[in-house]
N, C-alpha and C positions, 0 to 999 in steps of 0.2 A: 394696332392689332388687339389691345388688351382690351378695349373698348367694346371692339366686334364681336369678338368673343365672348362677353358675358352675357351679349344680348340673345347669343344662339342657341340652340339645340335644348334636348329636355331640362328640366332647369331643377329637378332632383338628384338627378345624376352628376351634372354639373357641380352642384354645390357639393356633393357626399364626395366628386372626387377631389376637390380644391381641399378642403375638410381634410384629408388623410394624408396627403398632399403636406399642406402646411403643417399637423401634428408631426409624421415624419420628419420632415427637414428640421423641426423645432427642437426636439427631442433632445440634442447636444448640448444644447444653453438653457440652461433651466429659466432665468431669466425671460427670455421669448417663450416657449413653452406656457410661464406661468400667465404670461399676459395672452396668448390666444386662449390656452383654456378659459380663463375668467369670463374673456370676450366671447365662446364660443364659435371658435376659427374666422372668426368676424374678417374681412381685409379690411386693412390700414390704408396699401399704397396701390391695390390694382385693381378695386373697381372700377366701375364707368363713371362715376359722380365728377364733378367736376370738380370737387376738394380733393380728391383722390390724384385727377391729372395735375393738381396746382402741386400736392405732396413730393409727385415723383419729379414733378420739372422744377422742383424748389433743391428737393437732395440732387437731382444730379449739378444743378447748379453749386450747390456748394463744393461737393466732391471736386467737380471741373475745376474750381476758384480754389484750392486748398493752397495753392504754392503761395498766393497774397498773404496767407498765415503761415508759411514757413512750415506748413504738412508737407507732407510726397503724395504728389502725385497715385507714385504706384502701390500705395496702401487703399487706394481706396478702387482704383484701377477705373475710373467712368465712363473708358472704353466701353471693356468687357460687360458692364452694367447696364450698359446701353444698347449692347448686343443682343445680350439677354434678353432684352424686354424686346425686344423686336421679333426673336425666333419665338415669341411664344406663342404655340398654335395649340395646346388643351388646357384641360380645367387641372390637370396636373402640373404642367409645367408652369400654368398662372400659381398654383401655390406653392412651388417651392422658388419662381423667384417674388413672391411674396416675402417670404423669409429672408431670403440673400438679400433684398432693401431693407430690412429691419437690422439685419447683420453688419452693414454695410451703415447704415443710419447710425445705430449705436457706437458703432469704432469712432466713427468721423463727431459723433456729438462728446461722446466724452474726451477726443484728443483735444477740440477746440475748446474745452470749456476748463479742462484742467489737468491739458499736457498730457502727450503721446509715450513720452519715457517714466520709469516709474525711475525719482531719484535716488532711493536707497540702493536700487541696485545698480549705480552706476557711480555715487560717491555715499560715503558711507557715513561724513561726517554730514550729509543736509539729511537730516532729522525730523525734518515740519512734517506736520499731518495734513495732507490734504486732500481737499474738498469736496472727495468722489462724492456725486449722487447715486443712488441706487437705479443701478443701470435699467428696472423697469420704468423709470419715473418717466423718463425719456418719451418712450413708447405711449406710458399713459397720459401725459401732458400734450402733446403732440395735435392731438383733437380739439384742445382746448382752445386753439385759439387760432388763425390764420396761419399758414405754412410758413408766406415769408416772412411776418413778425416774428416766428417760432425758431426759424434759425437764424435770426439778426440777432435775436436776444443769445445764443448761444456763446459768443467768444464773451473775453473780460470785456466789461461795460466800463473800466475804469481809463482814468485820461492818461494814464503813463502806459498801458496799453495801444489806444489810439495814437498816443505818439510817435513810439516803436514802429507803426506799421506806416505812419507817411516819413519815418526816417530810412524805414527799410524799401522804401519806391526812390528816396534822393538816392539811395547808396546805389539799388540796382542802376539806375539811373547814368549815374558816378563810374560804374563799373564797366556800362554798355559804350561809354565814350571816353576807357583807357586809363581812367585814376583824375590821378592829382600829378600827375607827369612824372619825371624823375626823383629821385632822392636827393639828400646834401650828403655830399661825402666826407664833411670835417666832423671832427669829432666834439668840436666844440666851438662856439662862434661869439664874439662879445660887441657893444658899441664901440665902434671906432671903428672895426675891423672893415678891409676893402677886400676886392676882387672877384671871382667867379663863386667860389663856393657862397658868397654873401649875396650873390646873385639868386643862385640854388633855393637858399633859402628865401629870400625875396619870392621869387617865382611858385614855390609852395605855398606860401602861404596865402599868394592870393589865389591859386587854386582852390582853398581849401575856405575863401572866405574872411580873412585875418584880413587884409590889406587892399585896399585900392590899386591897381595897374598902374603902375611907374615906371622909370626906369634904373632909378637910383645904382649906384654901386656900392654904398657904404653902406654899414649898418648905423643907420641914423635914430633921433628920437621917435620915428613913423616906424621904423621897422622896429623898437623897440618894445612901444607900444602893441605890436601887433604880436610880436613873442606873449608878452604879458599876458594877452587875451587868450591867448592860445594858452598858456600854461594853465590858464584859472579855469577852463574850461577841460582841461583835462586833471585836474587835482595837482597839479604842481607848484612850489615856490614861485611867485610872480616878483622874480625879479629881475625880467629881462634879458638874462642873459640865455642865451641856447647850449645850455651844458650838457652833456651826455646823457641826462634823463630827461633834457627836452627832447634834445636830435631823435631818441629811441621812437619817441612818440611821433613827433613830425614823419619821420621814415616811416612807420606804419601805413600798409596801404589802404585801400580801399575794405577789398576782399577779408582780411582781416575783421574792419570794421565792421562792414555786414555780417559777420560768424559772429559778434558779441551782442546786435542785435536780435539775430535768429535767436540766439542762444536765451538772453534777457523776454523773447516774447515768450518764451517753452516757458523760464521759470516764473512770468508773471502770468501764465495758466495752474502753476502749480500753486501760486499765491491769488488764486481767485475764491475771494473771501473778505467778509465785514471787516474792518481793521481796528475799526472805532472810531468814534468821534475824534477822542481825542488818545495817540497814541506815539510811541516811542519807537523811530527806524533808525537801527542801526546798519548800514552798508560797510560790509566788512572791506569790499577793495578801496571805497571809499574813505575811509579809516575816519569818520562822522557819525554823532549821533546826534537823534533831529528829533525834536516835538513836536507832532503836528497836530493842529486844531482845526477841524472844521477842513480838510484839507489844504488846510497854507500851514509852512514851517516859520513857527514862531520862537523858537528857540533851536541853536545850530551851537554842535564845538566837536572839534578835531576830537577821536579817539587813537588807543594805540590798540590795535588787535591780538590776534594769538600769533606766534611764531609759526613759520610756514616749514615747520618741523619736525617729526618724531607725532606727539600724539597731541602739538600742542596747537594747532589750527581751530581757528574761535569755530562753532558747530554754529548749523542754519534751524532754525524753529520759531517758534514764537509762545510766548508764556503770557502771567498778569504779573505788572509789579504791585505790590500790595505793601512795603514799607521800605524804609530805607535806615539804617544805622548811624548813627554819629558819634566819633571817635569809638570806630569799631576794634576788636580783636581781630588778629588774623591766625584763626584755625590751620595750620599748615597742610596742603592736602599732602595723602600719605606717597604720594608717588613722590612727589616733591622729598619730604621729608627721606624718603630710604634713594632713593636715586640722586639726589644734590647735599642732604646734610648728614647724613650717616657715613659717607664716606670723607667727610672734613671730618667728624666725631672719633674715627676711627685712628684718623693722624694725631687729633688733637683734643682731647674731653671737651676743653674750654671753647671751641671755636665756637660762629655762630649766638656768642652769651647774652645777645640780645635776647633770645629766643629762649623761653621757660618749654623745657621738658617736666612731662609729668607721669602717675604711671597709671592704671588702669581705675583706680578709684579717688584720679584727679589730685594724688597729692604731688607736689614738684622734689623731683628725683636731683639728689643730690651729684651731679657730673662726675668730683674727684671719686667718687664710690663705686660706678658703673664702669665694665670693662667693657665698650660699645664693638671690639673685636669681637667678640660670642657672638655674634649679630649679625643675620642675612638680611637684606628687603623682606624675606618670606616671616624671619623669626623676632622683626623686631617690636619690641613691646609697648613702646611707648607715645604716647601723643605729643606735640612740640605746639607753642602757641605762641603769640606777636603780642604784647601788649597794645594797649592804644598809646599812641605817640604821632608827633610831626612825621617823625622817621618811619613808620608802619607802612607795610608792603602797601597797605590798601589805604593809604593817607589817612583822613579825618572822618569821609560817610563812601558808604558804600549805600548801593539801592539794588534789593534784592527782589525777584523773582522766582521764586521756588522753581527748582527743576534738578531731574536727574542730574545731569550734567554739572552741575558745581559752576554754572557761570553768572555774572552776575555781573554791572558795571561798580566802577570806582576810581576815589581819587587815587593819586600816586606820590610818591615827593621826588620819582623821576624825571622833573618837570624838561628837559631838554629834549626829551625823545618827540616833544611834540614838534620841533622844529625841521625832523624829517621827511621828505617828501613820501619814503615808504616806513609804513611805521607798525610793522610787525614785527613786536619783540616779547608780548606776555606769555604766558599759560595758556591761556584760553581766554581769562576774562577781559571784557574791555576797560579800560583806562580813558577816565574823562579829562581833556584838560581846561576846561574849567568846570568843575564838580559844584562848589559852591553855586555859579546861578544857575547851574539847571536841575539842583536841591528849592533853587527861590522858586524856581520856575514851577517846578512837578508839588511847592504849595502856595500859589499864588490863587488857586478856586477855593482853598479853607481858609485862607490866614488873611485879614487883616495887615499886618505887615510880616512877610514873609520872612524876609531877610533877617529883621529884629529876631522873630522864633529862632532861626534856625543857629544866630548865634549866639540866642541866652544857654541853650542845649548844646553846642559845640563850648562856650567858656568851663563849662561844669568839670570838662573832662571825663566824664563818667561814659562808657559806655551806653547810649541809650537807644531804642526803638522808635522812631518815627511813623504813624501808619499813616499812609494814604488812606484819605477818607472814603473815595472814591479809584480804586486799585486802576490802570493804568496798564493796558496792553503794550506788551513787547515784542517788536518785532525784528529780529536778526537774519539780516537777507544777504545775497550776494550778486552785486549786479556791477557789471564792467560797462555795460550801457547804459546811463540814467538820464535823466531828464530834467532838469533844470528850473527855477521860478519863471521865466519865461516861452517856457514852452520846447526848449531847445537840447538836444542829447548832446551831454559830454560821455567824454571815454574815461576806466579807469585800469590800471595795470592788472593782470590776469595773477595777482599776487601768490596764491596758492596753487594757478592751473587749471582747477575749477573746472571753468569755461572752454578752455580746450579739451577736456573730458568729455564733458556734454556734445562739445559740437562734433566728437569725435561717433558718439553712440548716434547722433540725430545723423551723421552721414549714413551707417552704419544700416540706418533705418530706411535709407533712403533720401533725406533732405541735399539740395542741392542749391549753389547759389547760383543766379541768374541776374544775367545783364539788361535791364529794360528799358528800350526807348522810350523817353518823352515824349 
């Protein structure tokens, strides 16, 4: 119809009323407005040109396809949009749904390209800044190049993206033909063990891919091995046995799993962005921090995260590290100091005496002399500090990243906590547990012999500076679905909820899970 119509009737009139038309409807979004006036009410999407028809049958094909990405449907509604363009019989109504596809284009361009939820307003601790384009860019680029390259290029172009989305077709998949069958109703299950529930588990897991079709009744060294897999793929202790922070995991359904993927593709639109060459991911459920170069992880070590507590939940962003300390101080933050050691001070001057108090122009306050009773959170005066030591909250180097937030990684000499399966116990910062090589690691492009530097400067004892020569992005993510050196999604524990937040607002918004035949 849109076609017929521009080719009709006088073609002054036609254009002045398409013209008022599209300035009208434009009027609301400054945005669109600014890019027709520039244009001079020019169409985008409903001439007769044959780029024009490729335009509109390229958007509604995406709209149509928005559930493959884990959109709704009914955000972009490609019904009604399609209705539209069918009822249009003047030069009027060709311009204003002129506009409703630019309207309609821009929602659907910017949710695909960097997430439909904005996250500060639905967790308050993911902090990142991200990657909006300036929503005319959209409209202006659009021309530049073929329609369907135009919106191919739109979602993340990166490979832990593509992932998510052929894991998210197994799950729908998975979910169209009823799960992974039953659950195991034991609460815990070891080798040697017989009967039905080690059946249970048997039969799950080669549901789920862990094991070849048998018929065994024991848990033998094959079903053992297939726990193992299963545990290492989900971040667990791989040592065979199915303890109650296997079984949790095994029992997890399907449906579940695909909310952590939905959930991982939304946050890897809000992480669409250069990362670097060479950069630092920390996965908070994953409790890992990973160097990766060139994109392969060349250096990997357990972290311990922030407490899934009060205010101390490790925050999502991304900074530059630019040095690192050896045998650092540890500056006591103040919340610490008046909410954990002020009210030890208060029972007792001496407690806590590892710990130098000092007073406002850095001299250290003598304990027996201060009556720490006169003293609120709000009225107290003083600074508390950690010398450097083996024993020092923040062990031997810490590697900083300037940022509001006061987080930063380091060592510990609470070296047990890494044997954890769930390993949220700090403040906020991360805890590395092995510091030292991935100190070799983050100098191993300036140094000659890394390891040597790093321990002429740790022997010294002295509190020292380290710069990176070349500063070293960081990046602090939260993902319960990731992706593997092979190519493969493991799952990780919803450790702070996070993730049920989000999938809670993406329902909210509309998203919805769906079962789909192969």
């Amino acid at each position: 119809m849109i076609a017929a119509l521009v080719g009709s009737g006088p073609v002054a009139a036609q254009v002045t009323a398409f013209k008022q038309a599209v300035a009208e409807a434009a009027a609301q979004d400054e945005d669109i407005a600014s890019f027709y006036r520039e244009n001079d009410y020019t169409a985008l999407w409903t001439g007769a040109e044959e780029t024009h028809r490729q335009r509109r049958a390229e958007l509604l094909r995406a709209i149509s396809t928005a559930e493959a990405h884990g959109l709704p449907l009914s955000r972009y509604d490609p019904d009604s949009v399609l209705e539209m363009l069918r009822n249009v019989q003047t030069p009027r109504e060709r311009g204003l749904a002129e506009v409703e596809l630019s309207k309609v284009f821009l929602k659907y361009a910017r949710d695909i390209q960097t997430g439909m939820l904005i996250p500060k307003r639905v967790i308050s601790q993911i902090v990142r800044e991200i990657p909006y384009r300036d929503r005319k860019t959209y409209l202006e680029d659009l021309p530049k190049s073929s329609p369907a390259a135009f919106f191919r290029a739109l979602p993340p172009r990166s490979l832990e993206y593509n992932a998510l989305l052929k894991e998210k077709i197994a799950m729908e998949e998975l979910l169209a033909q009823g799960g992974w069958g039953p659950t195991v109703p034991a609460g815990k299950l070891a080798p040697g063990d017989r009967g039905n529930d080690v059946i249970a588990l048997r039969n799950r897991l080669i549901a789920m891919g862990y094991l070849e079709r048998s018929n065994a009744v024991e848990y033998d060294p094959t079903l053992t091995e297939a726990v193992r897999q299963f545990q290492e793929a989900h971040g667990l202790n791989t040592d065979g046995v199915a303890g109650p922070a296997t079984m949790k995991q095994i029992n997890i359904g399907v449906e579940k799993r695909l909310q952590s993927v939905m959930v991982a593709m939304e946050r890897e639109r809000w992480f669409n962005t250069d990362r670097g060459k060479r950069h630092i991911l920390v996965n908070i459920p994953d409790f890992s921090a990973k160097i990766i170069d060139d994109g392969k992880v060349t250096f990997q070590t357990r972290s311990v995260v922030g407490a899934a507590r009060e205010d101390r939940p490790t925050p999502e962003f991304s900074d530059v590290m630019e040095h690192m300390v050896v045998n650092p101080s540890w500056y006591v933050p103040r919340s610490i100091a008046t909410k954990e050691y002020l009210p030890q001070l208060k029972r007792n001057p001496y407690a806590v005496n590892h710990i130098e108090i000092t007073d406002s122009r850095g001299r250290k306050v003598n304990r027996g002399a201060v009556n720490f009773n006169r003293y609120s959170a709000r009225s107290f005066p003083f600074s508390m500090r950690e010398p450097p030591s083996k024993s020092n909250a923040l062990g031997l180097v810490k590697f900083m990243f300037p940022n509001k937030y006061n987080i930063y990684l380091h060592d510990t000499p609470a070296k047990s906590l890494f044997d954890r399966d769930v390993r949220a116990f700090s403040h906020g910062c991360v805890r590395l547990a092995e510091p030292f090589e991935f100190a070799y690691a983050l100098l191993a492009p300036q140094s000659d012999d890394p390891e040597a530097e790093f321990q002429a400067v740790l022997r010294t004892g002295r509190e020292t500076r380290v710069v990176l020569e070349e500063p070293v992005p960081v990046h602090l993510i939260y993902r319960t679905a990731v992706t593997n050196a092979r190519g493969h999604t493991e799952y990780r524990d919803d450790v702070y909820g996070r993730d049920a937040r989000i999938w809670s607002a993406l329902s909210k918004a509309g998203v919805v899970l769906r079962g789909v035949q192969g």
